[in-house]
N, C-alpha and C positions, 0 to 999 in steps of 0.2 A: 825361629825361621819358618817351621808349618805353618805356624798360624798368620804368617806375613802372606806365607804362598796361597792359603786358600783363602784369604781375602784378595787376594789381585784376581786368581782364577775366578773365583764367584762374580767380580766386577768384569771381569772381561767374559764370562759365562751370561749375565743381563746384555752387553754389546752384539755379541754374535747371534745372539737367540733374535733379535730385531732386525739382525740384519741378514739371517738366515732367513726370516719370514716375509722379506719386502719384495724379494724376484720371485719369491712363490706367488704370492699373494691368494690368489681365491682356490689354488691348488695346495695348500698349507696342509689341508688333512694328509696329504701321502708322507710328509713330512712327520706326521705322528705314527704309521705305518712301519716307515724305517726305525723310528726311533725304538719304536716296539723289539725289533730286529736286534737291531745292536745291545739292546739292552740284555735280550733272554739269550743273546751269543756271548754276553761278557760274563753275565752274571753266572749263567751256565758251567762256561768253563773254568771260572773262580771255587765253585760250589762242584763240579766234576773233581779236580785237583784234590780239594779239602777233602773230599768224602775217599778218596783215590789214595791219601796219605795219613787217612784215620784224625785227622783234626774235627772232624764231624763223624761222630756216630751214625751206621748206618740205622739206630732207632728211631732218632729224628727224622727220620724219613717213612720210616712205618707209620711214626706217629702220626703226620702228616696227611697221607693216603689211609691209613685203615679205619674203619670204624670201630666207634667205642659201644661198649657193651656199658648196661646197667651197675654191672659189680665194677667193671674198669673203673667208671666214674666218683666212684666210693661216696655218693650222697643218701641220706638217708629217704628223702624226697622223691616221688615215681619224676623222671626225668621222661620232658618228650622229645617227639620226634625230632626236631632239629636239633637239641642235645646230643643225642646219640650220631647224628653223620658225623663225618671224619672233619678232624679242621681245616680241609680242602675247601671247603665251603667259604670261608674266611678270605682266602686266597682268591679263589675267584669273585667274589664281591670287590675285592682289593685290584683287580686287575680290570675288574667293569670301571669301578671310581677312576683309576686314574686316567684311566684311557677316555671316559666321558669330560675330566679334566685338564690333559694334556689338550683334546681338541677345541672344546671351545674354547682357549689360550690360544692356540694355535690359529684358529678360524678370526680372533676380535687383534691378534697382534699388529698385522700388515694397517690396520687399519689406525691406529692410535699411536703417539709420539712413546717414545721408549722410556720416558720422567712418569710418565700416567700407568706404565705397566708395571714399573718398581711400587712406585705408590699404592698402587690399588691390589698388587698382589700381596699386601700386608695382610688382608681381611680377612687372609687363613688364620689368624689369630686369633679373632671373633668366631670363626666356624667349629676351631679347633673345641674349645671351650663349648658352644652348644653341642658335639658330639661327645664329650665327654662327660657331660653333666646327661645324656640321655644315654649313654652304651657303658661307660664304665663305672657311671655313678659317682663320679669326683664333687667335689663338693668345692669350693671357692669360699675364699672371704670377701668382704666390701672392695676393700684396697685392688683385689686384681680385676674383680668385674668395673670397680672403676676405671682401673688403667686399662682395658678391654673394651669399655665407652669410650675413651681418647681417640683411640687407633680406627675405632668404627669413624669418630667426629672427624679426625683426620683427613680418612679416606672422603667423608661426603664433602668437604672443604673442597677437594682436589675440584671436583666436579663441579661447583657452582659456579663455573662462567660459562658452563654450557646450559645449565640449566634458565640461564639469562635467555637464550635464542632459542627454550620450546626443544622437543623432541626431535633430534637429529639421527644420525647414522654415526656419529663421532658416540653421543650419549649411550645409546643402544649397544655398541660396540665393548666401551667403560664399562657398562654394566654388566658386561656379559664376562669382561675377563675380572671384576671382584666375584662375581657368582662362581668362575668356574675354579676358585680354591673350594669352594664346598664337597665336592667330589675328592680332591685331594684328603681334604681334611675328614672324613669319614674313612680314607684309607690307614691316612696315618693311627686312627686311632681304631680302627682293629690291628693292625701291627702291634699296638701296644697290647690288644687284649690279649692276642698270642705270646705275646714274651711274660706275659702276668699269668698267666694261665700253665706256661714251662718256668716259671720260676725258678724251680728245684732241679727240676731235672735239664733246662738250657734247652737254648733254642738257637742257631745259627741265623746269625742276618744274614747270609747269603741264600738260604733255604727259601727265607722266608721274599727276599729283591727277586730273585732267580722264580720263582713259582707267583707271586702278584704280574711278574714285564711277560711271563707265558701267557697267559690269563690276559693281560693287558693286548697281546699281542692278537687273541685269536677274536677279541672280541673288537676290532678293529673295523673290520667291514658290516660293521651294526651301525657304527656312526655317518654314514653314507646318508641315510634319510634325513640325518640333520642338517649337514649340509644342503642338503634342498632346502630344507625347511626357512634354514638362514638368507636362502639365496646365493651358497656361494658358488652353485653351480652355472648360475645367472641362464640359466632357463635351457639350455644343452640337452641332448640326452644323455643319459648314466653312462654308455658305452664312449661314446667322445669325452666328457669330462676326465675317465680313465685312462682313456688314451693319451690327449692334451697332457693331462696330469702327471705322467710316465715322459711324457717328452720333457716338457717344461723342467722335471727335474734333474733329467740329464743334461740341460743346456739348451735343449731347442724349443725356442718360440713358436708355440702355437699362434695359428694366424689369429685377427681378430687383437691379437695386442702390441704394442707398441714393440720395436724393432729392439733384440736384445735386452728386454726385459728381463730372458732364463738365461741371460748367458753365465751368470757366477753363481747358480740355482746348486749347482754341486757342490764347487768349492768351495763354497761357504756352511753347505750343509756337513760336507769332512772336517771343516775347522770347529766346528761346531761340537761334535759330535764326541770330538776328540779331548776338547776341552771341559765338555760335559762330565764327560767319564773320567776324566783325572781330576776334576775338583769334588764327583762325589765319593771317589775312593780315600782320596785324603782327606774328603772330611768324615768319614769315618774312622780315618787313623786319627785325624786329633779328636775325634769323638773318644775314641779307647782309648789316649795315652794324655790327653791332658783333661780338666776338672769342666764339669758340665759350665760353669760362671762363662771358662773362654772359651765353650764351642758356642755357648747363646751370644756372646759378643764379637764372636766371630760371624755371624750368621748378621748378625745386623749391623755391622759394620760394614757391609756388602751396601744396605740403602743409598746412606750419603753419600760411599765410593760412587756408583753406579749411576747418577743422577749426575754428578760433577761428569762422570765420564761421557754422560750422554751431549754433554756441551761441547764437545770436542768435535767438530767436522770430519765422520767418520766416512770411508769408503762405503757407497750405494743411500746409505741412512743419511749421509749430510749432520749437520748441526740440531738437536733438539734447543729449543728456546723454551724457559721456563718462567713461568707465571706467579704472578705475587700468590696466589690462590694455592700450587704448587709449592712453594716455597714454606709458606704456613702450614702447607697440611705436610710435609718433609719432617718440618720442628714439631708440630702438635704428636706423630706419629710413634715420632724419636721418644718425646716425654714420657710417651704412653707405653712402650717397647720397655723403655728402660725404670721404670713406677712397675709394671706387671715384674720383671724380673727380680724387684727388689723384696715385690711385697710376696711373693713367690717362698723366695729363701725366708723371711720374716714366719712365713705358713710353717714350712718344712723343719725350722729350728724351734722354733714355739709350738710346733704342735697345736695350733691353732683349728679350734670348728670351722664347720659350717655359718658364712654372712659373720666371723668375729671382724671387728674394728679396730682392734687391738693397733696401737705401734708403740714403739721400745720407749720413748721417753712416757708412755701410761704406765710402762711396768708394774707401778707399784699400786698401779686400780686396774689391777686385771681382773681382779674378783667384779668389782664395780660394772665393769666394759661386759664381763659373761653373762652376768646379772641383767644389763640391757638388752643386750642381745634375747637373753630366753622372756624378756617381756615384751621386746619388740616381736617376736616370734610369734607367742600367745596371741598379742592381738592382730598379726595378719590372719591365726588361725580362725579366730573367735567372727574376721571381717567375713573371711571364707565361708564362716558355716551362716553366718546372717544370711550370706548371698542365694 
C-alpha cells in the first residue's frame, strides 16, 4: 500500500510542481525562496523532536559543528586544512547545490511542456555517476556506464525536434533544466560522503535535510544575479521585480501582464508544497522499511506515471501533447533506468572491479572476462603513456 501511495504522490508531485510554476512564470525564483522556508521549518522540527526524545544523539550534532583535530582524525598522514574544518562545510556546499538546482528548474519550468521536464530531469543519473567517480571514487563496470549512455541517448532523443528549428528559447530552457540536476547531483553525493564517513558511529537523515534546506535557504538571495543574467527579470529594476514578485505570489497581478495571471499563484503553491512534503517523508519510510530493489522501482515508476498523467487536461497547464521523439526517448530511458539497476545488483553480488564485463550466463569464463579486462586496461595505459 506505501509503495502504491508514493507512486501516485510522486506522479501528482511532477503535475503540481508545472503547474505551480506557470502563474508564477518569470517570478518562479521566490518560489524557490519559500520552498527553502518550509523545508528548514519541517525538517527542523522533525530533527527538534528527535534530538528532544533522545532518538538522535546530541553528539551528532557536535560532530556536525565542531572541528576535527589531527589525533580525532586517527590518520597516520599530516591531514590539511580542509580535513580538519568541521563537516559543516559539507552542509553548506549541500545547501549552495541544491538551491543553485532547485532555481534553474524553477527559472526553465514555466517555460517547457511538463513530458520534457520528466524526461530530462533523468540526467541526474549521468551527473550522479560523474560525481561519484570524482568525490567518492566509485568505480563502475561496462554494463552501468553503458546503461548510463541510454539515459544520456534518451535524454538527447527528447530534444531533437528542436534542434531541427536552430537555437530557440524552448532549447535553451531544455537545456538549462538537464543541467540543473548537476547541482543536485553533487549534493546528493556528499550526503553520501557524510553517512560513509559516520558509518559506525550513524548519522541522522534529518541532521543532515534539516542543516543542507538552512544552507539552501540562506544562500537564496545569491541567485538573484541569475535571474538577470537569464532575463527573467525582463529588464525591471531589482527593487520592482521584488515587489512584483511578493505580489504575484500572493494572487495579485502585476501590471504589465495578462489579467489574472497570479490569481491561483498561492494555492497552487500550498497544494504543492503540501504534497511535496508528504511524498518525501514517506519515501523515506519505504526507503527504511522496504529493500533498496522497490524504493529504485518506485522512484522510477513515477516517469511513465507522470508523462501519461501529463496528457490529462489539467487546471492552468491544460493538456501536454507528446511527440514520437518523446515517446522514444520515455522507452530508450526506461531500458537504460532499468539495465543500470540490473547490472548494479550483478556489481554488488559478484563483487565485480572496476570497467568488468562480467554477466551471469559468463559465469564460468570469469577468469577469461578479468583476464580481458586487465589486458584491455594495459593497453589503454601503454596508449596513455605513448601520448
Amino acid at each position: 500500500m506505501l509503495l502504491i501511495v508514493v507512486i501516485a504522490l510522486g506522479g501528482a508531485n511532477r503535475i503540481i510542481y508545472k503547474i505551480m510554476t506557470t502563474p508564477m512564470g518569470s517570478y518562479s525564483f521566490f518560489l524557490g525562496v519559500f520552498n527553502g522556508l518550509a523545508y528548514v521549518l519541517l525538517y527542523g522540527a522533525i530533527l527538534f523532536v528527535r534530538v528532544c526524545t533522545g532518538k538522535v544523539p546530541v553528539e551528532q550534532l557536535k560532530y556536525t559543528w565542531g572541528c576535527r583535530s589531527k589525533e580525532s582524525l586517527d590518520v597516520p598522514s599530516p591531514v590539511s586544512f580542509w580535513g580538519r574544518l568541521p563537516p559543516i562545510k559539507y552542509f553548506i556546499i549541500m545547501g549552495f547545490m541544491d538551491g543553485l538546482g532547485n532555481i534553474l528548474g524553477l527559472i526553465a519550468a514555466p517555460n517547457i511542456d511538463g513530458v520534457l521536464i520528466s524526461l530530462l530531469s533523468q540526467t541526474i543519473v549521468i551527473f550522479s555517476i560523474i560525481c561519484s567517480l570524482l568525490i567518492l571514487r566509485a568505480r563502475y563496470t561496462y554494463w552501468q556506464l553503458f546503461s548510463a549512455m541510454l539515459v544520456l541517448i534518451g535524454g538527447i532523443i527528447s530534444l531533437a525536434p528542436q534542434f531541427v528549428h536552430g537555437i530557440n528559447a524552448k532549447l535553451l530552457f531544455s537545456i538549462i533544466t538537464a543541467v540543473s540536476t548537476l547541482p543536485n547531483a553533487i549534493s546528493f553525493t556528499l550526503k553520501e560522503l557524510v553517512f560513509k564517513e559516520r558509518e559506525k558511529e550513524g548519522m541522522d537523515l534529518f541532521i543532515v535535510n534539516s542543516h543542507g534546506s538552512l544552507f539552501q535557504l540562506i544562500f537564496q538571495p545569491l541567485f538573484i544575479p541569475l535571474c538577470i543574467v537569464l532575463g527573467v527579470t525582463n529588464g525591471i529594476s531589482l527593487d520592482q521585480y521584488i515587489a512584483d514578485g511578493m505580489r504575484c505570489f500572493v494572487g495579485i497581478t502585476p501590471e504589465g501582464l495578462a489579467p489574472n495571471t497570479c490569481q491561483y499563484s498561492l494555492i497552487t503553491y500550498l497544494i504543492y508544497i503540501v504534497i511535496n512534503l508528504t511524498f518525501n517523508i514517506l519515501l523515506l519510510l519505504l526507503v527504511k522499511k522496504a529493500t533498496s530493489l522497490l524504493s529504485f522501482m518506485a522512484l522510477k515508476a513515477i516517469l511513465p506515471i507522470s508523462v501519461v498523467l501529463f496528457l490529462i487536461p489539467w487546471p492552468i497547464i491544460g493538456p501536454s501533447t507528446i511527440s514520437w521523439a518523446e515517446i522514444t526517448s520515455l522507452i530508450v530511458i526506461l531500458i537504460g533506468l532499468a539495465l543500470y539497476r540490473a547490472t548494479t545488483y550483478l556489481k554488488d553480488s559478484y563483487k565485480l572491479g572496476c570497467c568488468s564485463c562480467f554477466l551471469p550466463f559468463c559465469e564460468t569464463n570469469i577468469k577469461l572476462v578479468n583476464n580481458m579486462n586487465g589486458f584491455l586496461l594495459s593497453v589503454m595505459n601503454i596508449e596513455i603513456a605513448a601520448l
